[in-house]
N, C-alpha and C positions, 0 to 999 in steps of 0.2 A: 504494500500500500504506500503511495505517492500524496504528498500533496500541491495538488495542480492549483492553486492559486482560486483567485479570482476575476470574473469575466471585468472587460475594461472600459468603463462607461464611457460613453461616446464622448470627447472633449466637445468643448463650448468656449466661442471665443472670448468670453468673458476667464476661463481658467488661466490657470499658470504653468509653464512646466521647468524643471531642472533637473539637472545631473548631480548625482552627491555623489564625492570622492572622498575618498579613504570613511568610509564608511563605519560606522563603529557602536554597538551597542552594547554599555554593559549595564549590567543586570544584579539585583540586589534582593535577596530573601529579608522580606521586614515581615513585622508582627502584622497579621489581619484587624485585629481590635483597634492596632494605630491608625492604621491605615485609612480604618473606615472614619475616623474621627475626623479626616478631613474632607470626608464626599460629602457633597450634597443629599438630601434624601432621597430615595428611589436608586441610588447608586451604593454598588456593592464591590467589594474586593473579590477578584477570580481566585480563590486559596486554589491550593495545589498541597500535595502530601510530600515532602522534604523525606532525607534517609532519616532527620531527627527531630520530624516533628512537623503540623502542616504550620502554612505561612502563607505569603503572598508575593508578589514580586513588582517593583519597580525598575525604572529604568534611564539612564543619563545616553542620549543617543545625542551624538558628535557626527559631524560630516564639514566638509568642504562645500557650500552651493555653487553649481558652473554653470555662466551664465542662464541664472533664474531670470526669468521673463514670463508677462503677463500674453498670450496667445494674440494679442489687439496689439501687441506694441513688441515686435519679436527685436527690432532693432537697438532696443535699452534693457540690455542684460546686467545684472549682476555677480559676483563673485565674491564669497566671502565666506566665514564662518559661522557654526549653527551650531548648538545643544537645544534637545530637547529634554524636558524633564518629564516623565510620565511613569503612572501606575497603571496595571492591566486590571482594569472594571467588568461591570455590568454595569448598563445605565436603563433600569427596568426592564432588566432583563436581555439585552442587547448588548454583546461584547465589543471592546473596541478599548479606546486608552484615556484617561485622564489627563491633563496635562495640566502640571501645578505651575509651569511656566517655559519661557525661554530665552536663551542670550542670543544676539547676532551681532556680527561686528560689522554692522553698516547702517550709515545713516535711516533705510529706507524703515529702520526699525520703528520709527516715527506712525507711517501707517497703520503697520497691526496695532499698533500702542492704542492712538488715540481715535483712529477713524475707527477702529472694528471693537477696542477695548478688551482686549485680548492681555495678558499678561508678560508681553517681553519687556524685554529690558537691552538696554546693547551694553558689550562688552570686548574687550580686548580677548580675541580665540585666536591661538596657533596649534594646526593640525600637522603634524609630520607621518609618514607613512613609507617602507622601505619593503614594498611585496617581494622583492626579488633577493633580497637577503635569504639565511637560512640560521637562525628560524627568520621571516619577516616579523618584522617591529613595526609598535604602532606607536604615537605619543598624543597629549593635548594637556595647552599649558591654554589656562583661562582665567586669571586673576588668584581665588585661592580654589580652585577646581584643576585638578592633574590626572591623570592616568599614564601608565606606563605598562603597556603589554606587549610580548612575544607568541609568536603562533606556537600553538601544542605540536608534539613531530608528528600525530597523528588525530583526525580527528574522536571524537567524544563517542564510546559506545554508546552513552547512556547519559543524557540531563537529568541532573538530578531534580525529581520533580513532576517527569514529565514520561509519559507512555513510551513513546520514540519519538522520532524524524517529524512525521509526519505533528506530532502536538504540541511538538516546543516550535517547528515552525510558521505552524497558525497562530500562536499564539504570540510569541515574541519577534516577530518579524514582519508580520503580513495582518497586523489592526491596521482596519482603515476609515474608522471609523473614531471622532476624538471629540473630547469635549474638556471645556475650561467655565475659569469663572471671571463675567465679564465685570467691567465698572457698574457697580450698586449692586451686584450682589447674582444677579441674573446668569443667568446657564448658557455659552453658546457650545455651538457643533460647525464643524465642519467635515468635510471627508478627503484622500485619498485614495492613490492606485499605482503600483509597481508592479513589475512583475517578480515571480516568485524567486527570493535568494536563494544565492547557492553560497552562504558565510564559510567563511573560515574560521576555525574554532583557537582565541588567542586563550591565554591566563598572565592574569595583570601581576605584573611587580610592583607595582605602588599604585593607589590611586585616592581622593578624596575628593569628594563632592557635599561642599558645606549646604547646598539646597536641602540636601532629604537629610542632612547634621540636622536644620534649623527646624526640621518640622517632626524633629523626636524621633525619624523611621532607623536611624543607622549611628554609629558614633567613628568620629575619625580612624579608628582602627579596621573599621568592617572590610573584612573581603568578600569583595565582589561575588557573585552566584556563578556567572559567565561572563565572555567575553563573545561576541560575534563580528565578524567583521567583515568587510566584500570593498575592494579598489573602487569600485564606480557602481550605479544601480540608478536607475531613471525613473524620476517622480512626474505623475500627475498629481497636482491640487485645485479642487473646487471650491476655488474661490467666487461671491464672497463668505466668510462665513456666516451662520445667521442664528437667529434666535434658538433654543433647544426648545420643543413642543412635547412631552410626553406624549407617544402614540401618534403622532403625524408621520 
């Protein structure tokens, strides 16, 4: 058993699309009880059964954007850096990701802020990435956010957590479906579409991510759950985002 993705909604030229390099997700087993103390209601933590114990899983996902562009304006691209910070939900029932916020390191950060009210922030991100080394290395140095990972020489029989292949990559790779919380308090959603990763399985020699420190989920010592990672991978976004409607 394969997991074949999902189908690819027809773009609109109101969307966006970009290329993400050095692609990079890593992943964090927190408490379910904490977790849930920051969703909204009708939103619920995805646990999962650990070798010691069940839990739930967040995620610091870093990439490179190359030339992001709006599908109406192909000729004004950008380039630059990205973290997203996200937990794997239910939102009544419907899986997809949380997002307690994000950094970019470009000005255009300006619009999700305050035109959509979405929660970024901008930030000084440098990503480095060396696939063709052995092992390849990966890095990201983002104010007091670092990571430092090396590819496994082989990859992962088994996530821990997770059935196989196919459940850890629907699950931690292929959400496309997100939700945050906008200015006054208000729920939005937007969505995505990739196609299906084929990562590389890294394990981090250092890393800290003071986002999920501040919100109680992890303490500066935590090691990471996983590392996943893939050179380049091409995103559609449907943009813009919009209100969250239970059941529409």
């Amino acid at each position: 058993m394969t997991f074949a993705g999902t189908p690819r909604p027809r773009p609109r030229w109101y969307h966006a699309r970009t290329d993400l390099d050095d692609f990079a997700i890593i992943s964090y087993r927190v408490d379910a009880d904490a977790l849930a103390r920051h969703l909204p209601r009708g939103f619920a933590p995805m646990k999962a059964d650990f070798g010691d114990g069940p839990g739930a899983l967040v995620s610091a996902v870093a990439f490179t954007d190359r030339d992001f562009h709006f599908r109406f304006l192909p000729q004004v691209g950008i380039d630059c850096g990205q973290i997203n910070y996200r937990a794997y939900v239910t939102a009544y029932g419907r899986p997809g990701v949380w997002f307690f916020g994000t950094a970019l390191d470009h000005p255009v950060v300006a619009i999700p802020r305050h035109l959509w009210g979405m929660p970024w922030h901008r930030d000084r991100i440098r990503i480095e990435a060396d696939w063709a080394a052995t092992p390849a290395g990966w890095r990201l140095r983002a104010g007091h956010a670092r990571c430092e990972a090396t590819e496994l020489p082989e990859p992962l029989g088994r996530l821990d957590g997770f059935a196989g292949e196919p459940d850890w990559l629907e699950r931690l790779t292929h959400p496309t479906l997100g939700w945050y919380r906008r200015r006054g308090g208000r729920v939005g959603t937007y969505s995505i579409w990739h196609p299906v990763m084929r990562p590389r399985h890294l394990t981090a020699t250092s890393a800290r991510f003071p986002v999920f420190e501040r919100l109680g989920l992890i303490t500066p010592d935590t090691v990471p759950h996983s590392v996943l990672a893939q050179p380049r991978l091409s995103f559609d976004i449907h943009t813009p985002p919009r209100r969250f409607r239970p059941g529409a």
